[in-house]
N, C-alpha and C positions, 0 to 999 in steps of 0.2 A: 470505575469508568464503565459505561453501558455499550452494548458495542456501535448503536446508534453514535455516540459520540466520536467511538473511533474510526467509523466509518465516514464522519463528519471530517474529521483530521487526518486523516488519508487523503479525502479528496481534494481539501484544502491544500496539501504539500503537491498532489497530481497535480494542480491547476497553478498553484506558485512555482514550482522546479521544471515540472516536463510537458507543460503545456497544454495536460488534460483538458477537455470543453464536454462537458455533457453530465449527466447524473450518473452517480460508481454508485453498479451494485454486486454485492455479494457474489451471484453465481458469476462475473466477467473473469474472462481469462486477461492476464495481464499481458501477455504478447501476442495474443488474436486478436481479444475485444478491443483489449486500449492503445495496441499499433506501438506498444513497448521494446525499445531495440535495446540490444545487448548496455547501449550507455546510460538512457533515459532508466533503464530497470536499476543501475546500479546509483542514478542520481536519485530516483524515488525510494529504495533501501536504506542509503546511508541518511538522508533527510526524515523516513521516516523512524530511522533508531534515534535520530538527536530529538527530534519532537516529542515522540513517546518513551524517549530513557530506556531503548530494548536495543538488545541484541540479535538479530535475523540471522536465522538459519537459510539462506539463501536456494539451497537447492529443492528444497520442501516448500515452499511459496509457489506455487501456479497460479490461484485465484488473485481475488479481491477478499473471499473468505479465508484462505489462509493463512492472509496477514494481518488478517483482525484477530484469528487465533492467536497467533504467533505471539501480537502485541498481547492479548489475553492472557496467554499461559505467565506470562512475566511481569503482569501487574500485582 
């Protein structure tokens, strides 16, 4: 998986669970850029481990790039 794609299925589950509107990129912080509160981060987490089959290291997740590693490291 390319990380285009998982950037593609991130934003998908942003815009299906928390509400996301606009284009996810890479360098976004996820509770400045994307207005992510302590609930919406833990609905985009768990939604995006069932989509991508990963387990999130939650405290190491800042970005948009983080969590396409994150999903990375465990494909």
């Amino acid at each position: 998986m390319t990380e285009a794609e998982i950037l593609d299925g991130i934003a998908d589950v942003a815009r299906r669970h928390v509400g996301w509107e606009g284009t996810l990129r890479p360098e976004q912080s996820l509770v400045e850029d994307l207005g992510l509160d302590s609930l919406k981060l833990l609905t985009l987490a768990v939604e995006v481990e069932n989509r991508f089959r990963v387990r999130l290291d939650d405290e190491a997740i800042v970005t948009v790039d983080d969590l396409v590693a994150a999903i990375q490291a465990q494909r």
